[in-house]
N, C-alpha and C positions, 0 to 999 in steps of 0.2 A: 853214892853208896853202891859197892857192888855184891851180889849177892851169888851165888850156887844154885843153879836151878834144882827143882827136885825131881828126880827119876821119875814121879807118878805125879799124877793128879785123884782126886778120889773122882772124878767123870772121864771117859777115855771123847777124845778128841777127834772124829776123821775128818778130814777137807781131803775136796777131791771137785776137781772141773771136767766139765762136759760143755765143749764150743767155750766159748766166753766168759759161761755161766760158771761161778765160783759158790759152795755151799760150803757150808761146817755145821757139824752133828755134835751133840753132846750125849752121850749114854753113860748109864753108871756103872761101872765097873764092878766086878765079882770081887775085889781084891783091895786091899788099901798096902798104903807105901812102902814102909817096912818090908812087908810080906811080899811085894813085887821086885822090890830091890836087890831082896836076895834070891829070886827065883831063878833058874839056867833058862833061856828064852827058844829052848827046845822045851820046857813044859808042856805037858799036855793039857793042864791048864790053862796057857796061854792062846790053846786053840779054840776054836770055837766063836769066837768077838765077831762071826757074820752073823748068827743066829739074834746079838744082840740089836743089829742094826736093821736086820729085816723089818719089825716092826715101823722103823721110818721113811721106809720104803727106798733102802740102799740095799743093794739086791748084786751079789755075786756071783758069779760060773762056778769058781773053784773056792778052795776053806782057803782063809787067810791064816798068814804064819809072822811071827813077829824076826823082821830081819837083824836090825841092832838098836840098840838106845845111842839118845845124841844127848850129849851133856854140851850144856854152856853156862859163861855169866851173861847176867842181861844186869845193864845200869840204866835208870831211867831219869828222865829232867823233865822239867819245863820252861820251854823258852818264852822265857818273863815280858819281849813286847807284844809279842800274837796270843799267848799259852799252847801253843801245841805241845804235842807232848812227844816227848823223843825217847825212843827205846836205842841202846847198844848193845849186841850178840858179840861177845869175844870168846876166843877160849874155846872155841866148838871143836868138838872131839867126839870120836866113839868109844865111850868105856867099855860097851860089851858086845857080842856080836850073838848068835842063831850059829853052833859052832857043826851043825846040819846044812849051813848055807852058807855062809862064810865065814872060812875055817881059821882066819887070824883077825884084829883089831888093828890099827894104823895107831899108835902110841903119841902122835902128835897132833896139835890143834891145824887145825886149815890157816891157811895164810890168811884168811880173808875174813873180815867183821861184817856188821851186817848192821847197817842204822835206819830206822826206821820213823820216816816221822808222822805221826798220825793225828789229824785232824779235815778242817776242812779247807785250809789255804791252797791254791793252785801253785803256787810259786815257796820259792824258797824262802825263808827270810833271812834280812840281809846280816844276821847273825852268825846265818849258818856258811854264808858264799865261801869262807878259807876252807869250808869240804873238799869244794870241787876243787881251791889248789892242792891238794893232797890227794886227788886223783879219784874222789869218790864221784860218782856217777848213778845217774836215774835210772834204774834198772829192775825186775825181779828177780829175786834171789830164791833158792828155795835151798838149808841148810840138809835139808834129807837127801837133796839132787848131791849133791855139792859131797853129803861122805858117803853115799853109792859111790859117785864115780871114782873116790878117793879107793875107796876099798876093793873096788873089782878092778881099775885099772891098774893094781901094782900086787896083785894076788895072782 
């Protein structure tokens, strides 16, 4: 089943590493989806989301500004002899952009999906081995790296 992701969550999300050390935050947002969906992301509303995070003890130089939204599908499985559980990223695109920071959208999805398999196996299972002949490989992705560079290298 594939599904549309949705622009918002009603909790805003940051992940952010420091050395090796990977964290993720949950805070709740001033906003629900509807009402962020259709906002211009030059809002000045949308400013201010450091003031949220101070409390956790994520702590900025300068105010954070929201760059662009990342729309995709994600389908998810479970591979029935281990159950890990498998996520697929397609479709990734930027519908909108901060038109204060970057001043056009890239109208196309990225070449690249993103599969994700999450549990606790070290290894692959042998379900999944026909990935690697279709060229997929063990790697970190990051979909945010991935439509920066989309967008500032052809801007």
């Amino acid at each position: 089943m594939s599904t549309r992701r949705p622009h918002w969550i009603p909790y805003s999300l940051v992940k952010f590493r420091r050395g090796g050390t990977r964290r993720k935050i949950h805070v709740r947002a001033p906003f629900q989806g509807p009402h962020l969906d259709q906002m211009d992301l030059a809002s000045p509303e949308l400013c201010g989301i450091e003031r949220l995070l101070a409390p956790q003890g994520v702590m900025f130089n300068e105010a954070l500004h929201p760059l662009f939204c990342i729309s995709y599908r994600r389908s998810r499985f479970i591979e029935p002899a281990t159950r890990l559980r498998i996520c697929v990223d397609y479709d990734i695109s930027v519908p909108r952009t901060n038109p204060r920071m970057l001043p056009r959208i890239h109208p196309h999805p990225l070449d690249e999906a993103v599969v994700e398999v999450k549990g606790s196996a070290d290894t692959l299972p042998a379900t999944l081995h026909p990935l690697t002949a279709m060229g997929c490989r063990k790697q970190s992705f990051s979909k945010y790296l991935a439509c920066f560079n989309r967008l500032t290298q052809e801007s």
